[in-house]
Wavefront OBJ file of the C-alpha trace (Angstrom):
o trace
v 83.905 168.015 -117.055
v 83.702 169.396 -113.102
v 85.122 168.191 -110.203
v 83.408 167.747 -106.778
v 83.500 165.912 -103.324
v 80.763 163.457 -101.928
v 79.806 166.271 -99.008
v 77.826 166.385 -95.838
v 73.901 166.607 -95.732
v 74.235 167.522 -92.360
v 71.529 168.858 -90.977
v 69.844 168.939 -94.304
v 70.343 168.863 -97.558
v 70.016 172.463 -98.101
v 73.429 173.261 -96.725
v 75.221 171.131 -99.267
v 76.019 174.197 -101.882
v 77.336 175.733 -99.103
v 79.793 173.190 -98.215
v 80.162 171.809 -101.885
v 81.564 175.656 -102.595
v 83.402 175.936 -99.294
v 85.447 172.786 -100.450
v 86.191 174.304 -103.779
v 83.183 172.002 -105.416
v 82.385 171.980 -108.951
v 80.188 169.812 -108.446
v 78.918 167.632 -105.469
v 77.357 164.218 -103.965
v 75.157 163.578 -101.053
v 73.264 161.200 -99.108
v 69.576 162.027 -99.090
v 69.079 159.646 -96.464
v 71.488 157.647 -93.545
v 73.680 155.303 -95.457
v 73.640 152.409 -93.164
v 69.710 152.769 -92.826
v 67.095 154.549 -90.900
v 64.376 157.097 -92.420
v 64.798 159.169 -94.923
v 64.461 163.163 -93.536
v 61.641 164.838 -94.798
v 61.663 166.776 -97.735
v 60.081 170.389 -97.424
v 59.230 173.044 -99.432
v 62.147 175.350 -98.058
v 64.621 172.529 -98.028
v 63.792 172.151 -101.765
v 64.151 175.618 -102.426
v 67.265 176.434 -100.294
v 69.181 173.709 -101.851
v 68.138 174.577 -105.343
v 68.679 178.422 -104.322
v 72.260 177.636 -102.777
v 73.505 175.612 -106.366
v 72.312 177.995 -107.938
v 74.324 181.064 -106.428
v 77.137 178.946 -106.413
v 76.478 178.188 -110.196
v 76.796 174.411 -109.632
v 75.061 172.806 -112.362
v 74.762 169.790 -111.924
v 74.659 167.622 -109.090
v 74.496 163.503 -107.618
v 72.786 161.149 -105.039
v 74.662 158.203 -104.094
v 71.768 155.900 -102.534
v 72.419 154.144 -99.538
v 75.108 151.307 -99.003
v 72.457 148.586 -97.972
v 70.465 147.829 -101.007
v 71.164 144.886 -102.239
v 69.249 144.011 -105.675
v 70.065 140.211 -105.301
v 69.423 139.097 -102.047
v 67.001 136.107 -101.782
v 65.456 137.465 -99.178
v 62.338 139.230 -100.126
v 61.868 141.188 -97.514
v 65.755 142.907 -98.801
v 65.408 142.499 -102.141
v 61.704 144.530 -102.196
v 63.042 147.198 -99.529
v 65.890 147.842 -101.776
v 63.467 148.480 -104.865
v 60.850 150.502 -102.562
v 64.196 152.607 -101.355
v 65.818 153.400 -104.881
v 62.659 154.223 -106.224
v 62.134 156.803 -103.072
v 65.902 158.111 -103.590
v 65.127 158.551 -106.890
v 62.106 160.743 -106.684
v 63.617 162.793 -103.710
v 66.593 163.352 -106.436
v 64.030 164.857 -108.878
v 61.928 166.901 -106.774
v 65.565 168.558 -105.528
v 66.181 168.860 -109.294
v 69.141 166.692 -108.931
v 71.263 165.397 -111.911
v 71.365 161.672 -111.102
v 71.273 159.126 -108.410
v 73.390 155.764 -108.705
v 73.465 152.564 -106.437
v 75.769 149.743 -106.201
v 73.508 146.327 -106.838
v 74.299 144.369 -104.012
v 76.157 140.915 -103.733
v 74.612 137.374 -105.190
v 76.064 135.156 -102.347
v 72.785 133.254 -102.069
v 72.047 132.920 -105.737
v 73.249 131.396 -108.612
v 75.238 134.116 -111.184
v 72.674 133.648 -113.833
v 69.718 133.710 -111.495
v 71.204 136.695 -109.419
v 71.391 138.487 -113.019
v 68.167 137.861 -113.640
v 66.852 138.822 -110.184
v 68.941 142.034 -110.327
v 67.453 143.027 -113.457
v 63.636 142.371 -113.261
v 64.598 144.435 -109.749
v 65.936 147.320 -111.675
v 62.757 147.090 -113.968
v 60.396 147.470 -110.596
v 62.555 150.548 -109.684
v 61.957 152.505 -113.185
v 58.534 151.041 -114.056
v 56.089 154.212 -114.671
v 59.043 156.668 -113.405
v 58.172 160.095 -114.749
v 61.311 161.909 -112.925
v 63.757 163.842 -114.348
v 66.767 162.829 -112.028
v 68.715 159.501 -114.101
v 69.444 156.212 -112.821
v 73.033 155.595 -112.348
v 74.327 151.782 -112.147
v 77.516 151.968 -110.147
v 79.988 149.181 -111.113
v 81.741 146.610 -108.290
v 84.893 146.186 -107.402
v 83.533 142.071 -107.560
v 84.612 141.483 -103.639
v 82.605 138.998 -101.822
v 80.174 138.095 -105.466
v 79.122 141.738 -105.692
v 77.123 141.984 -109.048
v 77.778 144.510 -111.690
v 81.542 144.305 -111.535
v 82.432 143.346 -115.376
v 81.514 145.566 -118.492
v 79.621 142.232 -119.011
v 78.006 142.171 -116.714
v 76.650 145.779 -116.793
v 76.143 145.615 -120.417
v 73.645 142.871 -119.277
v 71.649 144.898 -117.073
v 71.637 148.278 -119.961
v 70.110 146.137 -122.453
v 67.969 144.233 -120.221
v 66.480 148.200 -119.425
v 66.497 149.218 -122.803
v 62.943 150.348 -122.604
v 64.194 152.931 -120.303
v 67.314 154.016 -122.094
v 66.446 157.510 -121.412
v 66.649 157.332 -118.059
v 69.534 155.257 -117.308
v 73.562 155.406 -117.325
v 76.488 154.153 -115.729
v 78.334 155.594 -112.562
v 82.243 154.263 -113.467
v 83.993 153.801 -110.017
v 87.680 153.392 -110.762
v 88.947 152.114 -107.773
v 86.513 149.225 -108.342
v 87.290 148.658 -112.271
v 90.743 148.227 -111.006
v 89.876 145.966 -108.565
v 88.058 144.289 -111.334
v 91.023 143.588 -113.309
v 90.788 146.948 -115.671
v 94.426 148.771 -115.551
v 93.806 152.390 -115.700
v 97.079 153.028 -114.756
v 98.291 155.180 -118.241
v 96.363 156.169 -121.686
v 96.913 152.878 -123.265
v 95.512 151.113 -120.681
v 92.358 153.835 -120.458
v 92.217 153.652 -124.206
v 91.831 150.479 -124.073
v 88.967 150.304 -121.287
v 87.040 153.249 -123.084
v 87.424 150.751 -126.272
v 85.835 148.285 -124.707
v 83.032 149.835 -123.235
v 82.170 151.959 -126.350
v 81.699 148.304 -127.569
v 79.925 146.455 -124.602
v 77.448 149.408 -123.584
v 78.347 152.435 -125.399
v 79.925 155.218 -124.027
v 76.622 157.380 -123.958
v 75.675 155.466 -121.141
v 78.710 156.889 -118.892
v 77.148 159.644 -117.281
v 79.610 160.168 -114.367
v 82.986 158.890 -112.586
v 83.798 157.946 -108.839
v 87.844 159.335 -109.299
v 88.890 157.085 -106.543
v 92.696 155.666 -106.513
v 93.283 151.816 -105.005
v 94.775 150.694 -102.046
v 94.213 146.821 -103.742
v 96.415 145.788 -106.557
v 94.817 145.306 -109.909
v 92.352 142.435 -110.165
v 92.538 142.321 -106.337
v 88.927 142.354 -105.780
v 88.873 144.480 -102.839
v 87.269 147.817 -102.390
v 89.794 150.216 -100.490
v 89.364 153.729 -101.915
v 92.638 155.703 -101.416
v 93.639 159.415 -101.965
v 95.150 160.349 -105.579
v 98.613 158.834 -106.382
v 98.819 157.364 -102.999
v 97.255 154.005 -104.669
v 98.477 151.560 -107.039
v 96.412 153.261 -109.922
v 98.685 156.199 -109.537
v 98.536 159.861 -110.928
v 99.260 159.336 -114.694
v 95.969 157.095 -114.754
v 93.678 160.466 -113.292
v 95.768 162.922 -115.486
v 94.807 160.447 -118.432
v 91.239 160.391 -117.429
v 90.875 164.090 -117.360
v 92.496 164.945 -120.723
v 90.697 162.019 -122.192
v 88.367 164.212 -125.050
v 85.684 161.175 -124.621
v 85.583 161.755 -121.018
v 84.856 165.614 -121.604
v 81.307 166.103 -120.687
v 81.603 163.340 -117.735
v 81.765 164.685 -114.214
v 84.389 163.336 -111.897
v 83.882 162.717 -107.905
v 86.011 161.681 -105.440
v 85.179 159.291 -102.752
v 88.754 159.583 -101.057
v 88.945 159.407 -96.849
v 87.742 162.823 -95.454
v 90.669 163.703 -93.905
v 91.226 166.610 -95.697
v 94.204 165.566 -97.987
v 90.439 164.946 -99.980
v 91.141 168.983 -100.787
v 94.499 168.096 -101.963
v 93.151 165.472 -104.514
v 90.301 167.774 -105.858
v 93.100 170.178 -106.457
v 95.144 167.435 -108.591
v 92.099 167.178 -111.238
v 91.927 170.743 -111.476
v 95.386 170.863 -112.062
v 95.621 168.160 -114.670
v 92.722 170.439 -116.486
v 94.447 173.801 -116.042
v 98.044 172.440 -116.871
l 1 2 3 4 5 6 7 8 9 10 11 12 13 14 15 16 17 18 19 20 21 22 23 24 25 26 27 28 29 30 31 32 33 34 35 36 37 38 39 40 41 42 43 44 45 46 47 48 49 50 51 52 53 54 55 56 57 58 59 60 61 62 63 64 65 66 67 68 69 70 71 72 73 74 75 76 77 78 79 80 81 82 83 84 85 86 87 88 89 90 91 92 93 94 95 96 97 98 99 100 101 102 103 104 105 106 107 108 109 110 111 112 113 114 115 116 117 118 119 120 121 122 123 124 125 126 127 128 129 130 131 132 133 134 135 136 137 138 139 140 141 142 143 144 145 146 147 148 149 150 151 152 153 154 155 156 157 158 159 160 161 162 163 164 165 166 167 168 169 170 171 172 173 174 175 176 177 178 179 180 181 182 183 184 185 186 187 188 189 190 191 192 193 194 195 196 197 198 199 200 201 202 203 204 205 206 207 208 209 210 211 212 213 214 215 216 217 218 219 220 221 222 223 224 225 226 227 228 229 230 231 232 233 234 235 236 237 238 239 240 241 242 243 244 245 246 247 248 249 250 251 252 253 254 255 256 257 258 259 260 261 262 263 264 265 266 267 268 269 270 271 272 273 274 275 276 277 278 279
């Protein structure tokens, strides 16, 4: 289990081990590309190496893309729902060619479409994105905090989409944001309430498919529905939940990132994991 930061691909993505180690980084996340849209920056040979120089010297093993906030897997608009295919696919393959761990997305929200047909459309759309995908970075599906009919917030419904992409069970895994499982309804507020959770998806999906965790506290109440990250113990989840989810033995070989305002008490709540490990 390491602990990182989502950090700044300022100009470029080669001068994220820098700032990953300069924040104390175990690990990291980065946008390849602008969040809220625009091209994606070029990927050159020295970027390439530079970045997979710097993790290296830092000895940062592994590390994540988060794809842009945008994409939206169940719009009825074609022109969305396509570009959101054509743009995972791309974030994908830039994550393998920069020899990065994984890359996750959130889904997008079904407002337009029935739940069953939204499903449906989400999934034959995740089936475009991995069809004849030789890469070696995995596909994360990041789960919803089920605001505004945002797919992919209930184990149900992401055991739904990991079955319907059982051909590529290889290259696929689930991105647990906690905040959002919260929001769901899930209390991860102590051990019994984790145990309980990690029950529950060993049942649903199978706890081989969690492949990394968004450590982000709540500003919403449980079953709320709204996603407002917040920094560790500030939040109604509180610190027991995070000191649970580090000691947790099944959570040993997941990575943990926080998503927590950059304001720099972000330091302070990298620190916290650390110390729940080290204690």
């Amino acid at each position: 289990m390491l602990f990182g930061l989502h950090v700044s691909a300022a100009g470029g993505a080669q001068n994220c081990p820098q700032n990953a180690r300069d924040l104390g980084c175990e690990t990291y996340q980065l946008f390849s590309r602008p969040p809220q849209g625009g091209p994606a920056p070029k990927l050159t040979v020295e970027i390439i190496n530079k970045f997979k120089a710097g993790n290296q010297k830092y000895k940062i093993p592994r590390t994540y893309i988060h794809a842009p906030y945008f994409i939206n897997f169940a719009s009825s608009n074609n022109r969305i729902k396509y570009g959101s295919i054509s743009i995972v696919r791309e974030e994908l393959e830039r994550a393998s060619v920069l020899g990065v761990t994984a890359m996750m997305t959130h889904l997008g929200s079904a407002k337009e479409l029935p739940e069953k047909t939204a499903l449906k459309t989400v999934s034959e759309g995740l089936k475009k994105v991995l069809a004849g995908y030789k890469g070696t970075a995995l596909f994360l599906i990041e789960n919803s905090a089920g605001a505004g009919q945002t797919v992919g917030d209930t184990l149900e419904e992401l055991a739904f989409f990991t079955k319907a992409l059982r051909p590529y069970r290889a290259k696929i895994g689930i991105c647990f944001d906690t905040c959002h499982a919260f929001a769901t309804g899930y209390d991860l507020r102590d051990t019994k309430g984790l145990d309980k959770l990690l029950k529950e998806f060993e049942k649903k999906i199978g706890l081989s498919f969690l492949k990394l965790i968004h450590a982000n506290d709540s500003q919403a109440a449980l079953g709320e529905h709204r996603d407002r990250h917040e920094h560790l113990g500030d939040g109604k989840i509180g610190l027991k939940g995070f000191e649970s989810l580090v000691k947790n033995p099944k959570l040993k070989n997941v990575d943990l990132i926080v998503e927590t305002p950059h304001d720099r008490k972000h330091l302070d709540d990298l620190k916290i994991l650390k110390g729940f490990r080290d204690a």
